[in-house]
MARLO-353945 format. One record per atom (N, C-alpha, C): residue number from 0; residue in one letter; chain; atom name; x, y, z. Coordinates in nm, 4 decimals. Each point is the difference from the previous one (the first is absolute). Layout:
N
PT   resi   resn   chain   name         xx         yy         zz
PT    NUM      a       A     CA          X          Y          Z
...
END
This chain:
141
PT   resi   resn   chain   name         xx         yy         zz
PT      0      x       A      N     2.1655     0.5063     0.1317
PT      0      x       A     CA    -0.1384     0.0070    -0.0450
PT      0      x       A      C    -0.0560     0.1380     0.0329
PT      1      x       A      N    -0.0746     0.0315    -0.0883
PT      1      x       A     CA    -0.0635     0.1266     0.0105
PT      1      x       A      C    -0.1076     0.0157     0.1044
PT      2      x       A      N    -0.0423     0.1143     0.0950
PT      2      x       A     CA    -0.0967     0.0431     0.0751
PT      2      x       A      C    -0.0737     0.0554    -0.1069
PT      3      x       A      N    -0.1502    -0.1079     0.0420
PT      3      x       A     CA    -0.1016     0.1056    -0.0962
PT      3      x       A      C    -0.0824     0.0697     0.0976
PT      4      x       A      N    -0.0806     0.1075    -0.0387
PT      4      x       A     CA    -0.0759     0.0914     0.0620
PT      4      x       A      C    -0.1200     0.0028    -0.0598
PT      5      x       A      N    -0.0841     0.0690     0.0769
PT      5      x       A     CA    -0.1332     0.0508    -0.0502
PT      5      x       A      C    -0.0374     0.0591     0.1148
PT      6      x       A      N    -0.1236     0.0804    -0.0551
PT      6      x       A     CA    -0.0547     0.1312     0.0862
PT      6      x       A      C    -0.1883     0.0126    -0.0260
PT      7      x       A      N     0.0154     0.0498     0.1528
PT      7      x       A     CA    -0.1555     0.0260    -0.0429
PT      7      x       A      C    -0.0610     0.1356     0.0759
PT      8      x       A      N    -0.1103     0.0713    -0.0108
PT      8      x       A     CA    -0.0160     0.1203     0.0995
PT      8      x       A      C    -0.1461    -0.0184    -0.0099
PT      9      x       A      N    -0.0456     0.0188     0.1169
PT      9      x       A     CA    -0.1312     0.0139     0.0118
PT      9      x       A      C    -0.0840     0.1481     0.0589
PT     10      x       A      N    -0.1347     0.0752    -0.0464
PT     10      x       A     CA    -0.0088     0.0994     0.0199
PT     10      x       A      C    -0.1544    -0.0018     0.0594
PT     11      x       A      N    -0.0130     0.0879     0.1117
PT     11      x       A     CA    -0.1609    -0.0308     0.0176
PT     11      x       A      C    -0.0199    -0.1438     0.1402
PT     12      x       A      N    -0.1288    -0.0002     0.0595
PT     12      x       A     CA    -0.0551    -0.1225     0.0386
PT     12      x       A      C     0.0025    -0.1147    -0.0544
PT     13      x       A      N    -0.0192    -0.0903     0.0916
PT     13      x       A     CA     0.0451    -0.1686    -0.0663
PT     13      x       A      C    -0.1493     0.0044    -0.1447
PT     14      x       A      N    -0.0986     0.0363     0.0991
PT     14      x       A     CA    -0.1512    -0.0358    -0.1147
PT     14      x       A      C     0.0087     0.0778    -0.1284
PT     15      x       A      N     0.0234     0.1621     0.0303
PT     15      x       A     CA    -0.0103     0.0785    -0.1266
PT     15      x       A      C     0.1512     0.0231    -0.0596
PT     16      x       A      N     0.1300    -0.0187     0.1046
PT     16      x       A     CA     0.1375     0.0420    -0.0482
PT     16      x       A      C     0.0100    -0.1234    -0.1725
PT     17      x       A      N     0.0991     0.0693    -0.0573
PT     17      x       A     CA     0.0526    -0.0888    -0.0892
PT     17      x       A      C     0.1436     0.0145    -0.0145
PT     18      x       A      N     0.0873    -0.0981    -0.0605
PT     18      x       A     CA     0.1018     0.0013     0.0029
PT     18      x       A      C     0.0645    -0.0746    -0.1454
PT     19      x       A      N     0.1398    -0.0099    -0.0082
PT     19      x       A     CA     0.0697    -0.0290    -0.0936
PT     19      x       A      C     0.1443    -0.0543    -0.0021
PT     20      x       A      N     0.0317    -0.1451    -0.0617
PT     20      x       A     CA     0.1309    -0.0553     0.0055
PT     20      x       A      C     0.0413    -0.0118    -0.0885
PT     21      x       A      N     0.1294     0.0205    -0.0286
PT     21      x       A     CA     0.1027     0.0116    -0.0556
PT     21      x       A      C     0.1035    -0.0827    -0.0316
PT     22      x       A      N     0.0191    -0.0981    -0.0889
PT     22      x       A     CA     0.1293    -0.0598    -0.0151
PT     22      x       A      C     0.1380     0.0523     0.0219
PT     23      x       A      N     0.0918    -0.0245     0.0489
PT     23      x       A     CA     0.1637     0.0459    -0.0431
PT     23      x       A      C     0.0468     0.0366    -0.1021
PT     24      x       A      N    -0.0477    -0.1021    -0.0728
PT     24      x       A     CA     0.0592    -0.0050    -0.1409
PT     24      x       A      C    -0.0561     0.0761    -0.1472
PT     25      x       A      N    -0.1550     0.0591     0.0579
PT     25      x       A     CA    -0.0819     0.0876    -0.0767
PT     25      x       A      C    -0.0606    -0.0725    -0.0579
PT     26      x       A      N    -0.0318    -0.1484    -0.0448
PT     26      x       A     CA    -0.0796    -0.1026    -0.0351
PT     26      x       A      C    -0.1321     0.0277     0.0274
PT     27      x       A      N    -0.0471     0.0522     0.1141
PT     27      x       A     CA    -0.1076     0.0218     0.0140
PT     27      x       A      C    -0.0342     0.1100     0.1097
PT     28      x       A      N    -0.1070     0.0679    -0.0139
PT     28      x       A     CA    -0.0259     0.0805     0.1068
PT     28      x       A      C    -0.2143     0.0232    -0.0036
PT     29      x       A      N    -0.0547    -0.0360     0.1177
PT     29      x       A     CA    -0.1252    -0.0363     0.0090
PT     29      x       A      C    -0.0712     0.0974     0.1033
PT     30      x       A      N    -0.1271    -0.0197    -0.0150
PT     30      x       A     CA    -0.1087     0.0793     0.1002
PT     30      x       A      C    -0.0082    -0.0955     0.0494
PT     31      x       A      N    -0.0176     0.0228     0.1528
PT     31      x       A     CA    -0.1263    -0.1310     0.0865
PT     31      x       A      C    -0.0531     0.1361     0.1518
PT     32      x       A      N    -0.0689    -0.1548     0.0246
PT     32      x       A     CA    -0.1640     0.1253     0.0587
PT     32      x       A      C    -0.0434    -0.1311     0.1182
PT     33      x       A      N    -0.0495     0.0290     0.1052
PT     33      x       A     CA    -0.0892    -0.0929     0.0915
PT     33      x       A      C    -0.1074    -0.0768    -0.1159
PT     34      x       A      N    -0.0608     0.0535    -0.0828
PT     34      x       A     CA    -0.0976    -0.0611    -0.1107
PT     34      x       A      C     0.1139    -0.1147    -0.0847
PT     35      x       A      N     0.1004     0.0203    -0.0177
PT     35      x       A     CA     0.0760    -0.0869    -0.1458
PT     35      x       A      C     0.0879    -0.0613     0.1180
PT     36      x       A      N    -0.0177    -0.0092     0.1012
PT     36      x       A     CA     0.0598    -0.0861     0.0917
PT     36      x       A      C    -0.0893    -0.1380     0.1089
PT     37      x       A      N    -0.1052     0.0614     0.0182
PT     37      x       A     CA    -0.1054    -0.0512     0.0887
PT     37      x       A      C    -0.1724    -0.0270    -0.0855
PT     38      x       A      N     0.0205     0.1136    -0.0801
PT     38      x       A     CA    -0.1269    -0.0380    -0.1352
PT     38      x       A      C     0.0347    -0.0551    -0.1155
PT     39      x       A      N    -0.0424     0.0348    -0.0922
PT     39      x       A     CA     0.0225     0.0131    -0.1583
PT     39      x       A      C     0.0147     0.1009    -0.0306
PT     40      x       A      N     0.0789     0.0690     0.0151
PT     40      x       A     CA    -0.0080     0.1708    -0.0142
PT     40      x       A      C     0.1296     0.0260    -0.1194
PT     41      x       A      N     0.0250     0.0792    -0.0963
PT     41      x       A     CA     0.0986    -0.0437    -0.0868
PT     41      x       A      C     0.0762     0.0942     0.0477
PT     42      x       A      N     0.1366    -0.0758    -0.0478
PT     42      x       A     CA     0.1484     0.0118     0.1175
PT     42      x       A      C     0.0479    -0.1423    -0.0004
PT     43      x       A      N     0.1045     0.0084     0.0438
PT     43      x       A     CA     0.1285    -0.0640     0.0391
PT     43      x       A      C    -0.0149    -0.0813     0.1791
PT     44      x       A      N     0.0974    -0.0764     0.0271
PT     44      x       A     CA    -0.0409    -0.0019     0.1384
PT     44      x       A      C     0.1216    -0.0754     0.0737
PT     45      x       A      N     0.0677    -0.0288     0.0835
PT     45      x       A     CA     0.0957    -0.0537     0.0708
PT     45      x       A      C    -0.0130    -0.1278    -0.1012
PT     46      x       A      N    -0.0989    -0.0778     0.0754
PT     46      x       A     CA    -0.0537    -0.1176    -0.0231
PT     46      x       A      C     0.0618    -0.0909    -0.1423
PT     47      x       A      N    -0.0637     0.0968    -0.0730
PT     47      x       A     CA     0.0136    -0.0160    -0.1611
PT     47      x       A      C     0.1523     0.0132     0.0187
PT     48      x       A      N     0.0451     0.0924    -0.0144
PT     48      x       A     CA     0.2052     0.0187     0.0025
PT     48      x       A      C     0.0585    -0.1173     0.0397
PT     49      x       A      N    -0.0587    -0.0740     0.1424
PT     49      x       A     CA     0.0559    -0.1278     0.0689
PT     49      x       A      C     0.0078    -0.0885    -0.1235
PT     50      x       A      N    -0.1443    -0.0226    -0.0758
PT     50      x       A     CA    -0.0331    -0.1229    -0.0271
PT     50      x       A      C     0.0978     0.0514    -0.1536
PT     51      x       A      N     0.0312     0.0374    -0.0676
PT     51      x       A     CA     0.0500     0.0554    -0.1444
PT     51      x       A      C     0.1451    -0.0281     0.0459
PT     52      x       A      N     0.0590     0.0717     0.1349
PT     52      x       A     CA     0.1383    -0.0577     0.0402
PT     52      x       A      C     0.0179    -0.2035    -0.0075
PT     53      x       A      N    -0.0795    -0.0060     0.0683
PT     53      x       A     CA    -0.0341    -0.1414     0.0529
PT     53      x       A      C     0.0006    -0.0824    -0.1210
PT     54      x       A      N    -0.0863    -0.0100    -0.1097
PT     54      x       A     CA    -0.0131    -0.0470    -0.1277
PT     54      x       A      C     0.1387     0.0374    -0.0628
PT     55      x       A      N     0.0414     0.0863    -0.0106
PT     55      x       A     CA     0.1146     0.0296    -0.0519
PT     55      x       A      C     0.1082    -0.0578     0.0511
PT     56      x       A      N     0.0774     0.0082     0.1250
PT     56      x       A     CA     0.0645    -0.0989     0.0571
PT     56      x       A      C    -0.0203    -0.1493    -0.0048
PT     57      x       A      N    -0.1033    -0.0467     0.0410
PT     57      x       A     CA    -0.0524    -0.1563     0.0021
PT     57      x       A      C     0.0540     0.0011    -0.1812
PT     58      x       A      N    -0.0352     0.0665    -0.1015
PT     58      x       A     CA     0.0471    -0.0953    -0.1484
PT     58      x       A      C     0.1374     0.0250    -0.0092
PT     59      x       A      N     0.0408     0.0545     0.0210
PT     59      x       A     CA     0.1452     0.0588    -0.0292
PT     59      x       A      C     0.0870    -0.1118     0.0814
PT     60      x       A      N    -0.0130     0.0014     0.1180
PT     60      x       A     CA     0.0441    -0.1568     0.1083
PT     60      x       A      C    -0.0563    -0.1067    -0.0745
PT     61      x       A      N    -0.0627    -0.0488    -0.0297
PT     61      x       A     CA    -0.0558    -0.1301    -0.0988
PT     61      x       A      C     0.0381     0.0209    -0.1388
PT     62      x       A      N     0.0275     0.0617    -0.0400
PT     62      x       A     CA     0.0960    -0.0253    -0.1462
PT     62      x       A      C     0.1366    -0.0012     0.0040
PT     63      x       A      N     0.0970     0.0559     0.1075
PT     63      x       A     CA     0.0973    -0.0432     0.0748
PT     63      x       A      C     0.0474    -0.1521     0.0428
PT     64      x       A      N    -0.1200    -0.0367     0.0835
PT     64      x       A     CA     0.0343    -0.1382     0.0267
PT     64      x       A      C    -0.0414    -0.0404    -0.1025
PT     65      x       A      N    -0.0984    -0.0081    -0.1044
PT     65      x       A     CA     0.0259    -0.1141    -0.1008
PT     65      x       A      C     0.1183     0.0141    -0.0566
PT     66      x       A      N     0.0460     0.1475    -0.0458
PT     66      x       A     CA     0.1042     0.0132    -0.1029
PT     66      x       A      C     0.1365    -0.0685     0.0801
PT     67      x       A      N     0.0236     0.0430     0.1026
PT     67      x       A     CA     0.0639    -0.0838     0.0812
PT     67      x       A      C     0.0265    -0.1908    -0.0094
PT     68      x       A      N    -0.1047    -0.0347    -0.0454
PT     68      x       A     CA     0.0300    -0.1598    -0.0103
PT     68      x       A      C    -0.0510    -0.0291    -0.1686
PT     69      x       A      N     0.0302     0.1440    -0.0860
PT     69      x       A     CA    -0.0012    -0.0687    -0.1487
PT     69      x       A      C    -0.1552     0.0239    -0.0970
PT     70      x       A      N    -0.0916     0.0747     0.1328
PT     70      x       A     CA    -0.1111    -0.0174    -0.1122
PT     70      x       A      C    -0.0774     0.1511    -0.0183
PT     71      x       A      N     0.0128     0.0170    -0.1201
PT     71      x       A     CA    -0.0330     0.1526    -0.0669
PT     71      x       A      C    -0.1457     0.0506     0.0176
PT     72      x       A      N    -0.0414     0.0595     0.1028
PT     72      x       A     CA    -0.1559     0.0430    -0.0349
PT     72      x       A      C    -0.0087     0.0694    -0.1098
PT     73      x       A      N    -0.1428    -0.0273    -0.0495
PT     73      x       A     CA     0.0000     0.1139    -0.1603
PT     73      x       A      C    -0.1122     0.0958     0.1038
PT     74      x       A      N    -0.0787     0.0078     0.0692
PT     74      x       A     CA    -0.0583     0.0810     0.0866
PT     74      x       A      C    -0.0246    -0.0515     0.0960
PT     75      x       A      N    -0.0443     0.0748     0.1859
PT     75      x       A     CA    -0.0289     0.0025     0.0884
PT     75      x       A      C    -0.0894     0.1236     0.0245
PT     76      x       A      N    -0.1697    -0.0223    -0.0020
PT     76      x       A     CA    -0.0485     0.0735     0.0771
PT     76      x       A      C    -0.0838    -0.0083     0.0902
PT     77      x       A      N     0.0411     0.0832     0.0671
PT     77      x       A     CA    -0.0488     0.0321     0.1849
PT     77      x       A      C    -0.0905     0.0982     0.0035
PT     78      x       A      N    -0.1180    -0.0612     0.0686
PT     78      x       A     CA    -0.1037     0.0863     0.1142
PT     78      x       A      C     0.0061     0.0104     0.1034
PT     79      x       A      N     0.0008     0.1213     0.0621
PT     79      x       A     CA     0.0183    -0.0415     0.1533
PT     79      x       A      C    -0.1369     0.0979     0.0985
PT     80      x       A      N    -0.0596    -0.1112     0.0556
PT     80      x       A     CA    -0.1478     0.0710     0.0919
PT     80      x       A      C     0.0180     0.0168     0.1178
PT     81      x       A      N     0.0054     0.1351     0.0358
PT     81      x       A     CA     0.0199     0.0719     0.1080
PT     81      x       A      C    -0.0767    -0.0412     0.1045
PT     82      x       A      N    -0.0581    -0.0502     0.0971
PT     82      x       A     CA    -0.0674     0.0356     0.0322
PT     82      x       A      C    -0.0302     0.1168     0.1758
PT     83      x       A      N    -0.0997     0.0595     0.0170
PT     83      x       A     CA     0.0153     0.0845     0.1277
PT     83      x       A      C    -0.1073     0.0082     0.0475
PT     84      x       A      N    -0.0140    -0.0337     0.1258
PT     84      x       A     CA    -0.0977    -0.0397     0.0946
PT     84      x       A      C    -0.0073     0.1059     0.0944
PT     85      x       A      N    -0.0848     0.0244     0.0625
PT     85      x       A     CA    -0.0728     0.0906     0.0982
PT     85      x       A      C     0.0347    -0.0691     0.1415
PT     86      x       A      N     0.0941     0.0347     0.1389
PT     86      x       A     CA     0.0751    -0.1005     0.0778
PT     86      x       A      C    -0.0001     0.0686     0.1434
PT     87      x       A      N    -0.0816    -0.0262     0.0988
PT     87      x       A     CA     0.0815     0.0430     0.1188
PT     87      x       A      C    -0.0283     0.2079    -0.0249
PT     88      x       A      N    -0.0737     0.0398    -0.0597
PT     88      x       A     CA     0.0075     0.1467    -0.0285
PT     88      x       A      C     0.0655     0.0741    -0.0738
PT     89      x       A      N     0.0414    -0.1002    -0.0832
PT     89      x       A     CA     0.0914     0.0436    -0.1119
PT     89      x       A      C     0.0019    -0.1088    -0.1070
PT     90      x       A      N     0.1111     0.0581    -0.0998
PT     90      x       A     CA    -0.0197    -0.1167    -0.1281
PT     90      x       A      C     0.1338    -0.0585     0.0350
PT     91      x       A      N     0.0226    -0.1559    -0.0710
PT     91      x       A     CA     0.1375    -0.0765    -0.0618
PT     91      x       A      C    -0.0235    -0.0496    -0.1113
PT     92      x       A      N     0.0672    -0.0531    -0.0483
PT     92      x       A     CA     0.0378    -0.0456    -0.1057
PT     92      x       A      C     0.0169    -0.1788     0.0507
PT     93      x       A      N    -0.1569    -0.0711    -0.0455
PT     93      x       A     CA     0.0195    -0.1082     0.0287
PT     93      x       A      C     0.0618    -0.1317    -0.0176
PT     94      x       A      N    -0.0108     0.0019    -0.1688
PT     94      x       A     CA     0.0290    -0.1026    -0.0824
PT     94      x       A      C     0.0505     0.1089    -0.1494
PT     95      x       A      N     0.0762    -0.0739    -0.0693
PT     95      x       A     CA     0.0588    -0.0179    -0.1154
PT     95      x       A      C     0.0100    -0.0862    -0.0807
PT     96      x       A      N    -0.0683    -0.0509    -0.1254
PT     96      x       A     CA    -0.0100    -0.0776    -0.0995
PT     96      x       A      C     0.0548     0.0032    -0.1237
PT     97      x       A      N     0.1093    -0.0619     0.0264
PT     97      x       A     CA     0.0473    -0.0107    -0.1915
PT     97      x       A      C    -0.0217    -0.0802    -0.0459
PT     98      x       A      N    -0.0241     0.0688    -0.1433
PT     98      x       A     CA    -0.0320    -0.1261    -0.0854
PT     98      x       A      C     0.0708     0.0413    -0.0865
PT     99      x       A      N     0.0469    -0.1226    -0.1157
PT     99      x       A     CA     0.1161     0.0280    -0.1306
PT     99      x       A      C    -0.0521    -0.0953    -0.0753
PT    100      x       A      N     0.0411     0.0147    -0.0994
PT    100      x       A     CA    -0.0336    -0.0835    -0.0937
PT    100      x       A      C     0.1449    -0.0081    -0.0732
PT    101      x       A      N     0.1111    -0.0564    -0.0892
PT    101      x       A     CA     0.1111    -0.0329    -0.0417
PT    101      x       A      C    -0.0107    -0.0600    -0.0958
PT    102      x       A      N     0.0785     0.0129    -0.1114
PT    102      x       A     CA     0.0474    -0.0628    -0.0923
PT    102      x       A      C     0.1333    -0.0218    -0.0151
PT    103      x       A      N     0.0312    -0.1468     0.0084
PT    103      x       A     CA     0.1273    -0.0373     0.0649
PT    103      x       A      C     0.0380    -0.1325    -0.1076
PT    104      x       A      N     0.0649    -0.0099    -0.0658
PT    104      x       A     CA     0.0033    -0.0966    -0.1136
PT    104      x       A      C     0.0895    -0.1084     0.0645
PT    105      x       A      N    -0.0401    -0.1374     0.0255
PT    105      x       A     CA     0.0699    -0.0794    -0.0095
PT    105      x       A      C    -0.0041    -0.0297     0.1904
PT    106      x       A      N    -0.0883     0.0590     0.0434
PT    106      x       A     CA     0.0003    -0.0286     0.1761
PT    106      x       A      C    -0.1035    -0.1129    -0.0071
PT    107      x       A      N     0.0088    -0.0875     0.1274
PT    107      x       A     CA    -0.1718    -0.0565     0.0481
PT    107      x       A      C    -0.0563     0.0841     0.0907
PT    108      x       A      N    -0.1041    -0.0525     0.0117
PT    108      x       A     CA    -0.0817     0.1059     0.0934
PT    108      x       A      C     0.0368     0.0134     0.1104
PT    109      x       A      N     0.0053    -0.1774     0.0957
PT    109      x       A     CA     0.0649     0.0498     0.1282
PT    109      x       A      C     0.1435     0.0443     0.0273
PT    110      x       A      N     0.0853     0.0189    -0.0877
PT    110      x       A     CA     0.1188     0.0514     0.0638
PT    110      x       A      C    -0.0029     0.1606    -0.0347
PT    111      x       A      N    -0.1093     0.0782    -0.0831
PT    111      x       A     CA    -0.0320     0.1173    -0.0840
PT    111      x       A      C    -0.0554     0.0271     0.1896
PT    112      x       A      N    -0.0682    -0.0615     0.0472
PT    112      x       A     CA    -0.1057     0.0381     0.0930
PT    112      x       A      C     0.0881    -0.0227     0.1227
PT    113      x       A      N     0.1485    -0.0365     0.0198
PT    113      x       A     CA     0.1071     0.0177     0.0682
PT    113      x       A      C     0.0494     0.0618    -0.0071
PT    114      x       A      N     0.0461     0.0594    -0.0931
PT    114      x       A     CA     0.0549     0.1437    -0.0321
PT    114      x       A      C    -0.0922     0.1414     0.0524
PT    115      x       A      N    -0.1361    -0.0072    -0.0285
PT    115      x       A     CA    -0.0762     0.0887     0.0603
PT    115      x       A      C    -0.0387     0.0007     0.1091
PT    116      x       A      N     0.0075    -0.1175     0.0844
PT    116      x       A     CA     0.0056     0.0165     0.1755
PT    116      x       A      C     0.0956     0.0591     0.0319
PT    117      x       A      N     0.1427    -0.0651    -0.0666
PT    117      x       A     CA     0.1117     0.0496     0.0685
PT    117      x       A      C     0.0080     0.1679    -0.0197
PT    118      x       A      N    -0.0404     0.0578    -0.1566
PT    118      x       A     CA     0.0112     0.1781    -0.0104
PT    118      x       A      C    -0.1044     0.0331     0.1213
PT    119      x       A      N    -0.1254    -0.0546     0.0067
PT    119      x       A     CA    -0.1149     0.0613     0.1102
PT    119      x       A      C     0.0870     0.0086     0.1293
PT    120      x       A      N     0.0749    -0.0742     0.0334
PT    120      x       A     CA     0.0738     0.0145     0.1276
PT    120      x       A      C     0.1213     0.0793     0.0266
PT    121      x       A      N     0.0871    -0.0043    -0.1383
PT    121      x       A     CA     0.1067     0.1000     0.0164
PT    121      x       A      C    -0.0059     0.1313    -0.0478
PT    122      x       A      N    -0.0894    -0.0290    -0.0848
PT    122      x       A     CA     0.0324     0.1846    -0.0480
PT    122      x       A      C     0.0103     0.1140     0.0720
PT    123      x       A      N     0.0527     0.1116     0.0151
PT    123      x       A     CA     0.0746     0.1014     0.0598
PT    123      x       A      C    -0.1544     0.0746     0.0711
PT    124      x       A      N    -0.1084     0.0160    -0.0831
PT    124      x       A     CA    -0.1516     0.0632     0.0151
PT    124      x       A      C    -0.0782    -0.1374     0.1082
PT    125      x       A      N     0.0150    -0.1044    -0.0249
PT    125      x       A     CA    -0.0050    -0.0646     0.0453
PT    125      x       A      C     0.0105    -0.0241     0.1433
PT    126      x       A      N     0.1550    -0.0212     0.0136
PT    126      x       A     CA     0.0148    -0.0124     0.1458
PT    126      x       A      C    -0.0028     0.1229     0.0884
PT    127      x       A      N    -0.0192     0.1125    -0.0343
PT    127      x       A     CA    -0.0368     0.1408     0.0190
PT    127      x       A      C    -0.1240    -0.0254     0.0757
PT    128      x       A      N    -0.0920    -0.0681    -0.0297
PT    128      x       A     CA    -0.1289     0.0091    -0.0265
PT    128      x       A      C    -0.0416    -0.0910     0.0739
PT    129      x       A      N     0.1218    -0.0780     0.0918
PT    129      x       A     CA    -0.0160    -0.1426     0.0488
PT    129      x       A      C    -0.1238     0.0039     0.1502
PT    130      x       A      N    -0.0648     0.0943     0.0081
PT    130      x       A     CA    -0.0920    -0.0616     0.1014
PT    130      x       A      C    -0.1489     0.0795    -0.0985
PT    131      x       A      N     0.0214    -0.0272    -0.1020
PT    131      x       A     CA    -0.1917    -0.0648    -0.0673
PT    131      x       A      C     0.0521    -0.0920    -0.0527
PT    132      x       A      N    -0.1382    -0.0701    -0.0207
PT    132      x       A     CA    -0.0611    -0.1442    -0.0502
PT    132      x       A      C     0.0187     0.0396    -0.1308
PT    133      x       A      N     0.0993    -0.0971    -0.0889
PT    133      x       A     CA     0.0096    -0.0090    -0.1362
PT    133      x       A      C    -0.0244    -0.1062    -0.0177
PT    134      x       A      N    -0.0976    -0.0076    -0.0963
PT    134      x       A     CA    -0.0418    -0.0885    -0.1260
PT    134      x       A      C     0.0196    -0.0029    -0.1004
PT    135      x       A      N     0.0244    -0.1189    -0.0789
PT    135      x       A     CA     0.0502     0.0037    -0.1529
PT    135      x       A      C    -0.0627    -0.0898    -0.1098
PT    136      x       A      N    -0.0386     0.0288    -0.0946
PT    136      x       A     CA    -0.0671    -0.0845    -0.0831
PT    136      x       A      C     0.1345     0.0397    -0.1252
PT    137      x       A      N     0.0450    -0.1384    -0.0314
PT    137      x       A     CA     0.0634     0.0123    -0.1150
PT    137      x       A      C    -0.0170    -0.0793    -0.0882
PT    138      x       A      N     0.0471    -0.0282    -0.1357
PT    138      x       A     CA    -0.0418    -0.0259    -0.1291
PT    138      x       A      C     0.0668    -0.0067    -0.1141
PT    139      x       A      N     0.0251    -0.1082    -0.0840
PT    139      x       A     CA     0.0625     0.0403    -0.1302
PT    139      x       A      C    -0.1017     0.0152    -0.0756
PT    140      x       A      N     0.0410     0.0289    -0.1398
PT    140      x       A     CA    -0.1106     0.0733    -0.0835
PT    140      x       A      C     0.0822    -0.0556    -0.1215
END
């Protein structure tokens, strides 16, 4: 399996410095700033990267295990809400919320909604990630 990478450099003070990350793969490369991290300030931000990994892993593991026991999603999509709290003199990252919605032909709901506990728990971003609070709202459509 491949090592992926990414990069970031930051220039300046935490308040006025700004900085910029970088994919490996050249997919993407972003501004972020104390404002597009801690405000609304436009930019990019850790945060956001987590939750886009996170959504991305969580569907990719859940169309696996269905495809795995026979049943074809025609889509899976994932939101995933960051969230980051002010802690002890610093920030964390408290909670994480996915939500999906699926189109899955020929599942019932509760074994559709077994399949998505089980990806919320295994996925690779996931268990990475294993000391915040994940939540999941899932759904066929």
């Amino acid at each position: 399996m491949p090592v992926r990478t990414s990069s970031a450099v930051w220039e300046g003070d935490l308040k006025t410095g700004k900085g910029t990350v970088k994919l490996g793969s050249g997919a993407f490369e972003g501004e972020y700033s104390f404002s597009s991290r801690f405000e609304n300030g436009k930019g990019t931000n850790p945060e956001e990267l987590i939750g886009a990994a996170h959504a991305g892993c969580f569907s990719m593991a859940l169309c696996a295990m269905l495809g795995g026991e026979g049943f074809k999603p025609k889509s899976i999509r994932t939101t995933a809400s960051v969230h980051v709290v002010s802690e002890g003199g610093g920030f964390v990252i408290s909670q994480i919320d996915l939500d999906t919605q699926a189109e899955v032909p020929g599942i019932e709901t509760a074994k559709f909604l077994q399949f998505a506990q089980d990806a919320k728990k295994n996925c690779p971003v996931s268990k990475a990630l294993a000391g915040v609070s994940i939540s999941l709202k899932a759904r066929l459509v």
